[in-house]
C-alpha positions as CSV (number, residue, x, y, z in Angstrom):
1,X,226.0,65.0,-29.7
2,X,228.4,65.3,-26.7
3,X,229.2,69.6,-26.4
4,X,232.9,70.5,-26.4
5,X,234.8,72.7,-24.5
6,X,238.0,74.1,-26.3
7,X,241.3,74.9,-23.7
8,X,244.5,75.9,-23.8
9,X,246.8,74.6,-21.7
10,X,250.0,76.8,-21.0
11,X,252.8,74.3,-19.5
12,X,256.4,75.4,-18.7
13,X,256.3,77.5,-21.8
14,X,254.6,74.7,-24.2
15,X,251.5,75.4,-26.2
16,X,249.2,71.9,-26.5
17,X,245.9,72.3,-27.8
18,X,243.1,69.5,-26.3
19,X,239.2,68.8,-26.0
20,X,237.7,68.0,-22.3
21,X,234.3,67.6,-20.7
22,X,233.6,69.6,-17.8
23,X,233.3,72.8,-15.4
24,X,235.8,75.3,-16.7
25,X,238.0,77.3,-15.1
26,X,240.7,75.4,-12.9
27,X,244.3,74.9,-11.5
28,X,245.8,71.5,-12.1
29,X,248.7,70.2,-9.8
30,X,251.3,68.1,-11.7
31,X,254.3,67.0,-8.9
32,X,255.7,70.3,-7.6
33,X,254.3,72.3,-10.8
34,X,251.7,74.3,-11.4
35,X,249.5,74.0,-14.6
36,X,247.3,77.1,-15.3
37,X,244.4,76.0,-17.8
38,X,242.6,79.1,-19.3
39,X,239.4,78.3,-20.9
40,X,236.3,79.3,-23.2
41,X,233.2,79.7,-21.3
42,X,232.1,76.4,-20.7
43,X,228.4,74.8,-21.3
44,X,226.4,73.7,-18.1
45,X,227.5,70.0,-17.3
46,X,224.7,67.9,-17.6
47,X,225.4,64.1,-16.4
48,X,224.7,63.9,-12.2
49,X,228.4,63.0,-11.8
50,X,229.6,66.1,-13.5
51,X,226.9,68.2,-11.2
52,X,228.0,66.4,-8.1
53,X,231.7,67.0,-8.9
54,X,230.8,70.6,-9.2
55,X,229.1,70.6,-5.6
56,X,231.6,69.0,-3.8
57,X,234.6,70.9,-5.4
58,X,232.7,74.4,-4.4
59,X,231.7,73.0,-1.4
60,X,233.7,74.9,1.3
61,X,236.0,77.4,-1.2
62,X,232.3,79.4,-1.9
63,X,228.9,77.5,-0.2
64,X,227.0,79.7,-1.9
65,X,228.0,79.1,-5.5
66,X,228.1,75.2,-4.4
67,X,224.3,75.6,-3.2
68,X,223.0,76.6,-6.3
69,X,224.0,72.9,-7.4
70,X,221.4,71.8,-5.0
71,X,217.4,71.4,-4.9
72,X,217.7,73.7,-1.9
73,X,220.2,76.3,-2.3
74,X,219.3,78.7,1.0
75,X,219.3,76.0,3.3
76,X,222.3,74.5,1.5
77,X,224.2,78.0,1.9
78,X,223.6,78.0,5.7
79,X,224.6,74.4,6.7
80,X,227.6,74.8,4.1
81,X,228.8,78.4,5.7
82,X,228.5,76.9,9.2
83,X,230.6,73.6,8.8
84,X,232.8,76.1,7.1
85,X,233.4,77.9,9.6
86,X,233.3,74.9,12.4
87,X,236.2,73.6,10.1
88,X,238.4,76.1,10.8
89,X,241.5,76.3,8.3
90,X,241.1,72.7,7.8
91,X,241.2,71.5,4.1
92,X,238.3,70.2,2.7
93,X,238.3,67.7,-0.4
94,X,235.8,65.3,-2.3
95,X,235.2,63.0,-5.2
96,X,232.7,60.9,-7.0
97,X,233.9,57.5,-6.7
98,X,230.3,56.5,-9.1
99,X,231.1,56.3,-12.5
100,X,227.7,54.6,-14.0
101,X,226.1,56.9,-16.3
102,X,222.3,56.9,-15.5
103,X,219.9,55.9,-18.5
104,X,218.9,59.2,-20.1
105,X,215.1,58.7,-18.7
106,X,216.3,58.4,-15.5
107,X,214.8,61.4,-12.6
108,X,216.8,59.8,-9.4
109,X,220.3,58.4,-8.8
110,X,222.3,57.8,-6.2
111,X,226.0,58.7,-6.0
112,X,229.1,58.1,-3.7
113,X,232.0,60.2,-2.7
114,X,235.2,59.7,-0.9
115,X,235.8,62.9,1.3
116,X,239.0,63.6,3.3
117,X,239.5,67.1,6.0
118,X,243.3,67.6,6.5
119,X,243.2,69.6,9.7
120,X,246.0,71.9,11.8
121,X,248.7,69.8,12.3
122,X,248.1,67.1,9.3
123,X,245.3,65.6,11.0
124,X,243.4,63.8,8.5
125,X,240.0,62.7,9.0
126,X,238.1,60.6,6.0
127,X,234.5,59.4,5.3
128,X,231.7,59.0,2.3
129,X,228.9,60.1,1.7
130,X,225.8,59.6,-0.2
131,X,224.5,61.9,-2.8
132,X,221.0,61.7,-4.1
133,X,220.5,63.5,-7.5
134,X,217.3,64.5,-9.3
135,X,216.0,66.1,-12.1
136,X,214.3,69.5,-11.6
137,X,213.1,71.0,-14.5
138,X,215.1,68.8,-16.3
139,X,218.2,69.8,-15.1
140,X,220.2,67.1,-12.7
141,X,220.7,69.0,-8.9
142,X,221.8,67.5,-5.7
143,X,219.2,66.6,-3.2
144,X,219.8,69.0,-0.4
145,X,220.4,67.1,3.1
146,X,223.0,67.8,6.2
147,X,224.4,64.2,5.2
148,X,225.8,65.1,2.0
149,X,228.2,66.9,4.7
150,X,228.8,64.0,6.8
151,X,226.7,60.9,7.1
152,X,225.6,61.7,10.8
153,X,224.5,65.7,10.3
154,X,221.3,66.6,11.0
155,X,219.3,69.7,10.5
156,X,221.3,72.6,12.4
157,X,223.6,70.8,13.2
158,X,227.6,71.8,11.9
159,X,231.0,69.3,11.7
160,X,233.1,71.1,13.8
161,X,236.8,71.0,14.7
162,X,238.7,71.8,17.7
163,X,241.4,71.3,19.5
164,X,242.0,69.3,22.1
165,X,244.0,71.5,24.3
166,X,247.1,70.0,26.6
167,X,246.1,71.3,30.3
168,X,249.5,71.3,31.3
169,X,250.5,75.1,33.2
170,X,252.0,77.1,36.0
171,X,249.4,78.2,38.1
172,X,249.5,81.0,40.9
173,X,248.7,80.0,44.6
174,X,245.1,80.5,44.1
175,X,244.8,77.9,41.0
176,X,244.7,80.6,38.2
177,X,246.9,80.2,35.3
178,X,250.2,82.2,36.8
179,X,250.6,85.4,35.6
180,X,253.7,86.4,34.7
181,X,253.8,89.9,35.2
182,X,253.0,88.9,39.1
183,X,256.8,87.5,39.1
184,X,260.3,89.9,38.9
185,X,261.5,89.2,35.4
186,X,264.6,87.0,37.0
187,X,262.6,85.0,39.3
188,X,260.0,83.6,36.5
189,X,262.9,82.8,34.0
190,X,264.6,80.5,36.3
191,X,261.4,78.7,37.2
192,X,260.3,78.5,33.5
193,X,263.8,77.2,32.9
194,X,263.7,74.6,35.6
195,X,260.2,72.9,34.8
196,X,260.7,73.3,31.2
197,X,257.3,73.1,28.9
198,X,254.4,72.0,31.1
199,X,251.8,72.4,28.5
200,X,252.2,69.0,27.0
201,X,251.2,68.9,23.3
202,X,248.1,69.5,22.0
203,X,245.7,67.5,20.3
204,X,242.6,67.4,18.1
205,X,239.1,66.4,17.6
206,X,236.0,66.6,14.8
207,X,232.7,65.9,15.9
208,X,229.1,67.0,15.7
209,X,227.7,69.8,17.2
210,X,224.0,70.7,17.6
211,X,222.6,72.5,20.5
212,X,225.3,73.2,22.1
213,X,226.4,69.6,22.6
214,X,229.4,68.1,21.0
215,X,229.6,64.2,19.5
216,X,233.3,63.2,19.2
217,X,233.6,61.5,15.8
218,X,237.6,61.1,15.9
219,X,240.2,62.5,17.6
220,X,243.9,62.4,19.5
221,X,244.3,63.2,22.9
222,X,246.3,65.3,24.2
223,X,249.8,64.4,25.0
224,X,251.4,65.0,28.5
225,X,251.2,68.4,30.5
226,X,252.1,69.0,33.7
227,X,250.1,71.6,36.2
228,X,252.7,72.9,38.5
229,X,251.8,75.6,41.6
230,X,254.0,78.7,42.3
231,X,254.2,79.7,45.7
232,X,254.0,82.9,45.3
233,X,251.3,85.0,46.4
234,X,250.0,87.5,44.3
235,X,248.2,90.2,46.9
236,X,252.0,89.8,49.4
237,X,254.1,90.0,45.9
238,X,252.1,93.2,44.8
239,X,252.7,94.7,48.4
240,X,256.3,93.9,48.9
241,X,257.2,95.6,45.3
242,X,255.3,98.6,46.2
243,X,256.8,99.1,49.6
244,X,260.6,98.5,48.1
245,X,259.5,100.6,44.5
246,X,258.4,103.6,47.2
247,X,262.6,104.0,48.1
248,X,265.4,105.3,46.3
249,X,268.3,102.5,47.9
250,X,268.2,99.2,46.3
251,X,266.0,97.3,48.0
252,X,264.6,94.1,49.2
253,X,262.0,91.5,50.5
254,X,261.4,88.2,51.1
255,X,258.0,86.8,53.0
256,X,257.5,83.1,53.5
257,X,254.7,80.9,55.0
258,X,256.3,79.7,58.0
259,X,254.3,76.8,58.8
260,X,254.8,75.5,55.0
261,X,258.1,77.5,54.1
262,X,256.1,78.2,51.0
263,X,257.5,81.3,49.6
264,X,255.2,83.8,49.2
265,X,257.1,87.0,48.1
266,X,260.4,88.1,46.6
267,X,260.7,91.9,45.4
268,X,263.4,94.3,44.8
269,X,263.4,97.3,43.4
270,X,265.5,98.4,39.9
271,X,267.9,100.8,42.3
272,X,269.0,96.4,43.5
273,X,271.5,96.0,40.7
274,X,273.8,92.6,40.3
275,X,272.0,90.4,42.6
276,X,268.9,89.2,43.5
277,X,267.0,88.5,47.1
278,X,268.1,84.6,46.9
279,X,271.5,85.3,46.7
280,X,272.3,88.7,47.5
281,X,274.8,88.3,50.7
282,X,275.3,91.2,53.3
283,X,276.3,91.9,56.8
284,X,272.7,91.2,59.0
285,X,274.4,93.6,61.8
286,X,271.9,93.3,64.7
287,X,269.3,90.8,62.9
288,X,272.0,88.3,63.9
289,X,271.4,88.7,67.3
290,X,268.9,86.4,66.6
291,X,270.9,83.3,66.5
292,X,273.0,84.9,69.6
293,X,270.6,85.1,71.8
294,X,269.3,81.4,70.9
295,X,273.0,80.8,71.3
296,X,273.5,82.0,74.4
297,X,270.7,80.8,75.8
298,X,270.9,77.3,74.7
299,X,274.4,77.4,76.1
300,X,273.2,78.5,79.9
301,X,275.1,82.1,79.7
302,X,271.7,83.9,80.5
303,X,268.1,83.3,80.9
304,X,265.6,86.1,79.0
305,X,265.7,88.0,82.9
306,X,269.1,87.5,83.4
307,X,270.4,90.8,84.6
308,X,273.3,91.9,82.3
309,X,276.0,94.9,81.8
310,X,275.0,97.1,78.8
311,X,277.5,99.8,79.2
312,X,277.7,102.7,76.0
313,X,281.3,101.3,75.7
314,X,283.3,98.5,76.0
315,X,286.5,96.5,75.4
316,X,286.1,92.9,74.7
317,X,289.5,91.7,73.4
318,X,290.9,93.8,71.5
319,X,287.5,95.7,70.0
320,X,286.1,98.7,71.3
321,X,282.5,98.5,70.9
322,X,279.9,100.9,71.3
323,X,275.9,101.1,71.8
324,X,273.8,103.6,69.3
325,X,274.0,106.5,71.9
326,X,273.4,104.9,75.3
327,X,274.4,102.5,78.1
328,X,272.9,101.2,81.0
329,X,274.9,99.7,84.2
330,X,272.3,96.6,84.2
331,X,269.1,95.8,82.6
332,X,267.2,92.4,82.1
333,X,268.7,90.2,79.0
334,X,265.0,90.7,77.0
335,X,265.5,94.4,77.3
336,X,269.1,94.4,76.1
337,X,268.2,92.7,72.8
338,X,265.2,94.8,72.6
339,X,267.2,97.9,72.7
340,X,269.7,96.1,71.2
341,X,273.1,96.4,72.9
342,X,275.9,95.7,71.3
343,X,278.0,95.4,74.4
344,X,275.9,93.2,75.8
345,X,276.1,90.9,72.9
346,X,279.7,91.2,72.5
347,X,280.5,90.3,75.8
348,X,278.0,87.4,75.3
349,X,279.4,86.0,72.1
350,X,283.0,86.0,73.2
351,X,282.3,83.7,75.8
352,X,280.7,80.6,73.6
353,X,282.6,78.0,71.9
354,X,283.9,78.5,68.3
355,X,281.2,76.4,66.9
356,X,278.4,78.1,69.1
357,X,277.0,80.3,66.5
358,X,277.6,78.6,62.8
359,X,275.7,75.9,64.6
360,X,272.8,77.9,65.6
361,X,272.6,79.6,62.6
362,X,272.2,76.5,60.8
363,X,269.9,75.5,63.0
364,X,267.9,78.2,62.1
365,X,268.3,77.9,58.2
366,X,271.2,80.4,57.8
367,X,274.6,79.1,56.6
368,X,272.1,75.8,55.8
369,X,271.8,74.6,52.2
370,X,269.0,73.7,49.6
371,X,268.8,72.5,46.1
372,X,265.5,74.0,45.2
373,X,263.2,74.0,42.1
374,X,262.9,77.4,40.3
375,X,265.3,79.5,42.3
376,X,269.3,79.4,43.0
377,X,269.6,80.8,46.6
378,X,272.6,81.2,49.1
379,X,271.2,82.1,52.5
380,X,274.3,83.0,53.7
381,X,277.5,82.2,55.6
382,X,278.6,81.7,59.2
383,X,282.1,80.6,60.0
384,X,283.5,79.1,63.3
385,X,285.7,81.8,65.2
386,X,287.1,82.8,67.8
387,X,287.9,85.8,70.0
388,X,287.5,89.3,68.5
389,X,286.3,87.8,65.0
390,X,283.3,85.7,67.1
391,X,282.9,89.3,69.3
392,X,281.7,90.8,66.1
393,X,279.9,88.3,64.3
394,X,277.7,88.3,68.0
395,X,276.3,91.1,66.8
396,X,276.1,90.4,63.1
397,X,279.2,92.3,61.9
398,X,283.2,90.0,61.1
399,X,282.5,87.7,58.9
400,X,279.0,86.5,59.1
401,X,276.7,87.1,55.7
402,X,273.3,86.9,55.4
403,X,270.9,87.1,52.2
404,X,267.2,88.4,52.9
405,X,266.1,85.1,51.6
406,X,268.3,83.5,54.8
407,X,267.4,86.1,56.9
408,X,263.5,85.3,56.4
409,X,264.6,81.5,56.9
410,X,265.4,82.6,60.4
411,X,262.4,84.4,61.5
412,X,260.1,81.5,59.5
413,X,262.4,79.0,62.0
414,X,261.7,81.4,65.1
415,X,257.8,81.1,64.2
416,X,257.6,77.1,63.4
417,X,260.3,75.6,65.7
418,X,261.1,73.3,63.2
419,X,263.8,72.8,60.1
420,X,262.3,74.9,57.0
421,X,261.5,73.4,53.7
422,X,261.8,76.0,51.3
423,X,259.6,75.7,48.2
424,X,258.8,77.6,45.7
425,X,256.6,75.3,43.2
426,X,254.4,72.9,44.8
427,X,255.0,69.1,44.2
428,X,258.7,69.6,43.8
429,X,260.4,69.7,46.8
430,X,263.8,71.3,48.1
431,X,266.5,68.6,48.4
432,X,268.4,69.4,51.6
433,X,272.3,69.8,51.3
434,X,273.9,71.0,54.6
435,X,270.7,71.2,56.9
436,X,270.5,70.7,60.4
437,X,267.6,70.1,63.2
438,X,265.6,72.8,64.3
439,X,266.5,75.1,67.1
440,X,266.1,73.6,70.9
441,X,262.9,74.2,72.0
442,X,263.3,75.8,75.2
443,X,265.1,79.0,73.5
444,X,261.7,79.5,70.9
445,X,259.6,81.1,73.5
446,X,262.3,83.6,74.8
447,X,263.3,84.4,71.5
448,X,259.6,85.3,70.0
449,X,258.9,87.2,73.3
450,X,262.2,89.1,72.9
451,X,261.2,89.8,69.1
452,X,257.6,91.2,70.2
453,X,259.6,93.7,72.8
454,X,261.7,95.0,70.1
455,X,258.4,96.1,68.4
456,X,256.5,97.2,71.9
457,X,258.9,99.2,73.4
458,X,262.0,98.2,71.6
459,X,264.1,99.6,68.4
460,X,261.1,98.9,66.3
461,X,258.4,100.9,68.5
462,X,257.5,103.1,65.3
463,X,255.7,99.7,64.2
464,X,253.8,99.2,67.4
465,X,250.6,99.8,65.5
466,X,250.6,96.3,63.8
467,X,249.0,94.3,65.7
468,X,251.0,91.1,66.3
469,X,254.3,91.8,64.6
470,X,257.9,91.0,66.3
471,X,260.7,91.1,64.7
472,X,264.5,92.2,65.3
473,X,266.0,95.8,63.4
474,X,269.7,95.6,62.1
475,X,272.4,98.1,61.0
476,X,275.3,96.9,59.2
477,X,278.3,98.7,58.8
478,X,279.8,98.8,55.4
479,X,283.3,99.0,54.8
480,X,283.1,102.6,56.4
481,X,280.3,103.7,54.3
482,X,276.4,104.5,54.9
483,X,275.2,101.2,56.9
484,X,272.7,99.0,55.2
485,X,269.3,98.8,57.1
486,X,268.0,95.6,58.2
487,X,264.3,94.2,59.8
488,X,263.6,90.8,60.0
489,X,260.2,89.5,61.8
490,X,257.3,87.9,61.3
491,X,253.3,88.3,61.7
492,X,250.8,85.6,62.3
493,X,252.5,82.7,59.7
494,X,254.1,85.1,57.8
495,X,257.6,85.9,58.3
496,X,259.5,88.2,55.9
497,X,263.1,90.1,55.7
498,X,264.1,93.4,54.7
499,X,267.5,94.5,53.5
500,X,267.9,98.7,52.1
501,X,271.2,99.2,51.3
502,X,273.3,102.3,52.4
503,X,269.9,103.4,54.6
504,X,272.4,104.3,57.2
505,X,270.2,103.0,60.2
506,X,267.0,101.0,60.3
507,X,264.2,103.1,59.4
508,X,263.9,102.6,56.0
509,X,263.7,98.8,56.1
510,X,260.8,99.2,58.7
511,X,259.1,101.9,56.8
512,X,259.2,99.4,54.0
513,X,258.2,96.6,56.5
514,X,254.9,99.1,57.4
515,X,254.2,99.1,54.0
516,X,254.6,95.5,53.1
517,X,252.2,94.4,55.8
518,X,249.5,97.4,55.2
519,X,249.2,96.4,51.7
């Protein structure tokens, strides 16, 4: 006679009495609502469907009271925990699709199920499998084997799930995923907002693993992903935001790879408020002697021996300019830009055409213009003029502006002889607005022996202990406050520029400099 089970089943409220065969104890789904069925202990099920149904639906919610369904129930437990957890959160569900009845002498049957894993993501991923039953002391169990998990398991081995990740990423020069507490706050927001989500979308896959060794069953690939260099250099980024961190002005540096134009550092420090080392503009004061010199040169004025006035005073127009506490009736043109004579200068840039020096300057990347991926920049301004407005921007004061990032332009020019090519992430190149050629070539080697002099024996002499470095120091007046303090130079393949504002001479950009390149 066929043993009964009485429920209850408790339905929005309603009370309906019925009779069912099975494994008490379960939630019923019923569209969007729940039905909770409260039951009398239940009898053992008996027929192998009603056993197998109780395997599979224990299988993964609690292996171990699934295995005790099972001819084997310690080596079931094991291989059922391990799929378990080689599933991950995926959902697991089965069912007897058999639904002959063995005859009642029967000790073996075979039975099918239909078994579906809804992974991460809605992944779904279906199958069946065979399930051998037998009688063991007259009670039907499942036949314990790895293929009642999955028709290709074998001993040891687990289904697993993983996924299948998009390689898409910023990387750091070195090919490391970029990290970005390497990058000022500013600088790796506007690169993450100009290449957008380079990871590409994930995607999935189930297979076998045994030994170690994983056997795709099914899958997706992942979608898309992009691997996209920053320039930046981690050991150069560390050392230039020490060196600025270490003063109390707000200041600044920008290093770049002058043979690539690769940028390789861009610090300032939290004293730098409102703008940034890419667009920050400010007076270069003597740095801009730079382009003069070139200038002047190009234009026949002087050669680098040239003997030239350098008096502590002079008139040129209607300016009164002065030298930082000395004069000197004549002295080669190398040694006035070493010492950095504003006279000399001044006289110099009163006597080339209006267009002498915006045209240099460009030539040199300053006043010049980029479009370039993962950073706005401005490197500055230059305007045509004439008499005493060109007088003063000789020497880097008038009108003439200049951003660290420009100013670094220039030395990376004075190192490669060619146009620069800023870049900041590798594969996506600047797109050239207002650029022009490099400088001439024949005012390149004056220029970088001029540079080295202003660190031998020159303004910069307290820096003579690094080997290699030239460079030019600057002082730029400020609206008849403390001066900002410029260096701009370059050692090796690296040229860099240095801005401290209200310094009031020098010093602390090349104490910062001595810093940056000791690091």
């Amino acid at each position: 006679m066929e043993q009964k089970t009485r429920r209850w089943i408790l339905i929005g409220g309603a009370l309906a009495a019925t009779a069912v065969v099975g494994v008490a104890g379960a939630m019923l789904w019923s569209g969007s609502r729940t039905v909770v069925v409260a039951d009398e202990p239940a009898l053992a099920a008996e027929t192998p469907a009603q056993i197998a149904h109780s395997f599979l639906t224990r299988a993964f919610s609690g292996p171990a009271s699934a295995a005790v369904f099972t001819d084997a129930p310690d080596a079931a437990t094991t291989a059922l925990e391990a799929t378990k957890a080689g599933m991950g959160t995926s959902a697991y569900q089965a069912s007897v699709t058999t639904t002959a009845v063995p005859p009642q002498d029967a000790t073996t049957t075979d039975l099918t199920a239909a078994v579906t894993w809804t992974m991460p993501g809605s992944a779904v991923l279906k199958y069946e499998v065979k399930l051998a039953m037998k009688r063991v002391d007259g009670a039907w169990k499942v036949h314990w084997d790895p293929t009642v998990i999955h028709p290709q398991l074998t001993q040891g081995a687990t289904l697993t799930y993983r996924r299948a990740l998009a390689d898409g990423a910023l990387l750091g020069r070195g090919g490391s995923p970029l990290d970005a507490a390497s990058l000022p706050e500013g600088l790796h927001k506007t690169i993450t907002g100009a290449v957008g989500d380079v990871r590409g979308v994930d995607g999935w896959e189930v297979g076998i693993t045994a030994g170690g060794a994983f056997t795709k069953l099914d899958g997706k690939l992942a979608e898309g992903g992009e691997k996209i260099t920053v320039t930046i250099d981690p050991a150069r980024q560390a050392a230039a935001q020490a060196a600025v961190d270490a003063l109390p002005q707000g200041a600044a540096i920008v290093a770049i790879e002058a043979s690539s134009s690769e940028i390789l550092a861009v610090a300032q420090n939290k004293a730098m408020q409102g703008t940034n080392p890419f667009v920050g503009r400010y007076a270069p004061g003597s740095t801009m002697k730079i382009v003069t010199a070139a200038a002047a040169l190009n234009a026949g004025l002087v050669q680098s021996g040239t003997a030239v006035p350098c008096p502590a005073k002079a008139t040129i127009g209607t300016r009164t300019i002065t030298n930082a506490g000395f004069g000197h009736d004549s002295l080669p043109f190398h040694t006035a830009f070493a010492l950095s004579c504003n006279t000399t200068f001044g006289s110099l840039g009163a006597k080339l055409d209006a267009n002498a020096l915006p045209d240099m300057a460009k030539r040199f990347g300053l006043g010049a213009d980029w479009v370039i991926p993962g950073a706005e920049t401005n490197t500055g301004k230059v305007p045509p003029a004439t008499g005493d407005q060109q007088v003063e921007n000789s020497f880097g004061q008038g009108n003439v502006m200049a951003s660290p990032f420009g100013m670094a332009l220039v030395a990376a020019t004075v190192v490669s002889g060619k146009t620069p090519t800023p870049t900041l992430l590798r594969g996506k190149p600047s797109e050239a607005n207002d650029v022009a050629a490099g400088p001439p070539a024949g005012v390149l080697g004056p220029v970088r022996a001029m540079m080295r002099e202003v660190v031998t024996s020159g303004t910069a002499k307290q820096l003579a202990g690094i080997p290699g470095l030239a460079g030019k120091t600057g002082t730029a007046e400020v609206g008849g406050g403390s001066a900002h303090g410029w260096f701009v130079g370059y050692q090796g393949d690296v040229a860099f520029a240095v801005v401290v504002e209200k310094a009031g001479s020098s010093d602390s950009a090349m104490n910062a400099t001595a810093a940056f390149l000791k690091g």
